[in-house]
C-alpha positions in Angstrom: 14.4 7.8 -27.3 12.4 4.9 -29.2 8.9 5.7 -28.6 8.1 2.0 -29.1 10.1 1.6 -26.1 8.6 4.0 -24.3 4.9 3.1 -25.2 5.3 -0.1 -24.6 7.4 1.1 -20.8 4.4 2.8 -20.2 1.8 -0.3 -21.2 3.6 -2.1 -18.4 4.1 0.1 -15.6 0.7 2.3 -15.6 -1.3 -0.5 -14.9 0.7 -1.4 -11.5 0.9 2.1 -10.4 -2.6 2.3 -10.9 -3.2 -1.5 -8.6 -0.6 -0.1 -6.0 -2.7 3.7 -5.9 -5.9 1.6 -5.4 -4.6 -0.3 -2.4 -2.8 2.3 -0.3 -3.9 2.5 3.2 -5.6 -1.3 2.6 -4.5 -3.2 5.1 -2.8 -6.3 4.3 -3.8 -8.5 6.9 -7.9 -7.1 6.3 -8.8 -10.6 3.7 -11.7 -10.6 1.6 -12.9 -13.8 2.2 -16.1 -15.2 0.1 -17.5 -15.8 4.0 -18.0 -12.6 4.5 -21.2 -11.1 4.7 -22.8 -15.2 4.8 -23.8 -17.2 8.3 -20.4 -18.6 10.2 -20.3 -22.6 9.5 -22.0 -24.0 12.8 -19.5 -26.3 14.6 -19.3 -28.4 17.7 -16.0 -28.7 19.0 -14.8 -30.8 22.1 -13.3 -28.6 24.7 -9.5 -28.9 25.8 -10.6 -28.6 29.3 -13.4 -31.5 28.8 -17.2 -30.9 29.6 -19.8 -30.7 27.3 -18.9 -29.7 23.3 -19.7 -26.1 22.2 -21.3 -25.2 19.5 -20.9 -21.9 17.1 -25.1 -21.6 18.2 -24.7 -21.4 21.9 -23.3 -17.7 21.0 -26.4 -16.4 19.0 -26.9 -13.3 19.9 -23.4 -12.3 21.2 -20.1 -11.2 19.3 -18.3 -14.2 18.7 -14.0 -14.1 17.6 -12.8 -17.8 16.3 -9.1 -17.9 16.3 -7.6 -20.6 14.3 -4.1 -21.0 16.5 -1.4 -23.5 17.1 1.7 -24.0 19.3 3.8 -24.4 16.5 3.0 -21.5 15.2 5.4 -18.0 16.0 3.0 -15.9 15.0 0.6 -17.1 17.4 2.6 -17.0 20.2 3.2 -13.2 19.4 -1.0 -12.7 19.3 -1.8 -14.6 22.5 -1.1 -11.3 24.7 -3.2 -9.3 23.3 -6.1 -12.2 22.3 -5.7 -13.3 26.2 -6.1 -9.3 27.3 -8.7 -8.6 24.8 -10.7 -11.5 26.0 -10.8 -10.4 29.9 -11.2 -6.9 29.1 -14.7 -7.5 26.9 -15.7 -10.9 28.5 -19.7 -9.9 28.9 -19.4 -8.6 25.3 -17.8 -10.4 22.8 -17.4 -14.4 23.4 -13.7 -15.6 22.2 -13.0 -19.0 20.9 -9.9 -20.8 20.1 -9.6 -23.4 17.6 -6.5 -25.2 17.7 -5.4 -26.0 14.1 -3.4 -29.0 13.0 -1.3 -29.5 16.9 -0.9 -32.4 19.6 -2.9 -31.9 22.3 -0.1 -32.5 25.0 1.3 -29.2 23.3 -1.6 -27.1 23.5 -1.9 -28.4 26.8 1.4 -27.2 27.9 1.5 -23.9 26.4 -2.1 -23.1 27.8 -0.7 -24.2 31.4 2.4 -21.7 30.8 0.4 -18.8 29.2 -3.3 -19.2 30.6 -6.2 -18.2 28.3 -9.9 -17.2 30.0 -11.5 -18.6 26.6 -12.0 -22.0 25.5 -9.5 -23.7 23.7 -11.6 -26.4 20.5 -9.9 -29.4 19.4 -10.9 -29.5 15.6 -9.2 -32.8 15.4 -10.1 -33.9 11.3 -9.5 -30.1 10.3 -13.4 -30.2 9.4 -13.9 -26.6 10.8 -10.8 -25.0 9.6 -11.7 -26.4 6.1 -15.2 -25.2 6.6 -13.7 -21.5 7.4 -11.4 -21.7 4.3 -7.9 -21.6 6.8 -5.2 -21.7 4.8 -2.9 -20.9 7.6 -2.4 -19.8 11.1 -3.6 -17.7 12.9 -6.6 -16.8 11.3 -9.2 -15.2 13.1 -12.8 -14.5 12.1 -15.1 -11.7 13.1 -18.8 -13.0 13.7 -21.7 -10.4 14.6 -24.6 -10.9 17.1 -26.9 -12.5 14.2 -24.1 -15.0 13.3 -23.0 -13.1 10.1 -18.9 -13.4 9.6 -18.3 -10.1 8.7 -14.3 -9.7 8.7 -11.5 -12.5 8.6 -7.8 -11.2 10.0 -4.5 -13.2 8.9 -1.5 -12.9 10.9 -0.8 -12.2 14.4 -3.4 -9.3 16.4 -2.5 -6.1 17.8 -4.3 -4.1 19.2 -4.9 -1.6 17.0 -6.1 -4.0 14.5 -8.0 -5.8 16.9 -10.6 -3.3 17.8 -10.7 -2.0 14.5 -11.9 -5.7 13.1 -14.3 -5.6 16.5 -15.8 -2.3 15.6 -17.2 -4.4 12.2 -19.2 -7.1 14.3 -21.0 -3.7 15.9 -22.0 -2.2 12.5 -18.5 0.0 12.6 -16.4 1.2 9.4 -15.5 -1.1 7.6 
C-alpha cells in the first residue's frame, strides 16, 4: 500500500471521527444560540384573542416558553399536543407564549378554533420579534428563566422528553 495514500486517508478522515466522537449523545435539536445566557428581547405583541398587548416584562419573575409557530408549518402541527398539555399541566409555573411566525390570521384563527391552546397566541405581524430572537425557521422555541435570562433555544417539533429536559434549564437544571 502507498503510504502517501494512506497518510493523506488518514489526514482526512481522523479529523471527522474526532468532530462525530465529540458530538455523540448532543442532541441535534439542543442550538447554541449567541442568546443564550443574555436578557430575552422585550416585546409587546397584540393578542389573537384581542385585549390589551403583552409584553415579555409582564412575566418577570416566572418561567416563560416563546414558541415561534405557524399553521403552515407540519412540524408544528405535530408539537401542538404536547405544547397544549405541557401548558395546562404547569400553568401556575411556567407562562407559555405563542408567536405566530410569518401566517394569515384567518388561519391561525382556524386551527386554534379546531385544536384549542390555553396560552396566548402573539401576532408578530413585521417579523420584528422573530428577527429579534434570530428565527430562522419554524418552530423555534426559547427557554427563558425567572430573571429573564434565555437560557436554551429548541428547533423542531417538542416531545416530551425534550420538553422537560429544556424546562429543567430555566430552574438551574443540567444543562
Amino acid at each position: 500500500m502507498n503510504r502517501r495514500v494512506l497518510t493523506v486517508g488518514l489526514l482526512v478522515v481522523l479529523p471527522l471521527v474526532a468532530v462525530l466522537l465529540l458530538n455523540i449523545g448532543r442532541d441535534p435539536h439542543s442550538i447554541r444560540s449567541p442568546l443564550i445566557g443574555k436578557p430575552a428581547p422585550a416585546f409587546r405583541l397584540d393578542k389573537l384573542s384581542g385585549g390589551a398587548p403583552i409584553a415579555l416584562a409582564d412575566f418577570k419573575g416566572k418561567p416563560v416558553v416563546i414558541n415561534f409557530w405557524a399553521t403552515w408549518c407540519v412540524p408544528c402541527m405535530q408539537e401542538h399536543p404536547e405544547m397544549v398539555a405541557a401548558s395546562r399541566r404547569l400553568r401556575d409555573q411556567v407562562q407559555f407564549l405563542g408567536v405566530v411566525f410569518d401566517d394569515k390570521e384567518e388561519n391561525v384563527r382556524a386551527f386554534l378554533e379546531e385544536n384549542g391552546s390555553p396560552y396566548p397566541s402573539l401576532l408578530d405581524p413585521d417579523g420584528k420579534t422573530a428577527v429579534a430572537y434570530g428565527v430562522a425557521g419554524v418552530p423555534e422555541t426559547y427557554f427563558v428563566d425567572p430573571q429573564g435570562v434565555i437560557v436554551s433555544k429548541y428547533v423542531g417539533p417538542l416531545d416530551a422528553v425534550s420538553f422537560e429536559r429544556e424546562l429543567a434549564k430555566t430552574r438551574g437544571g443540567a444543562k
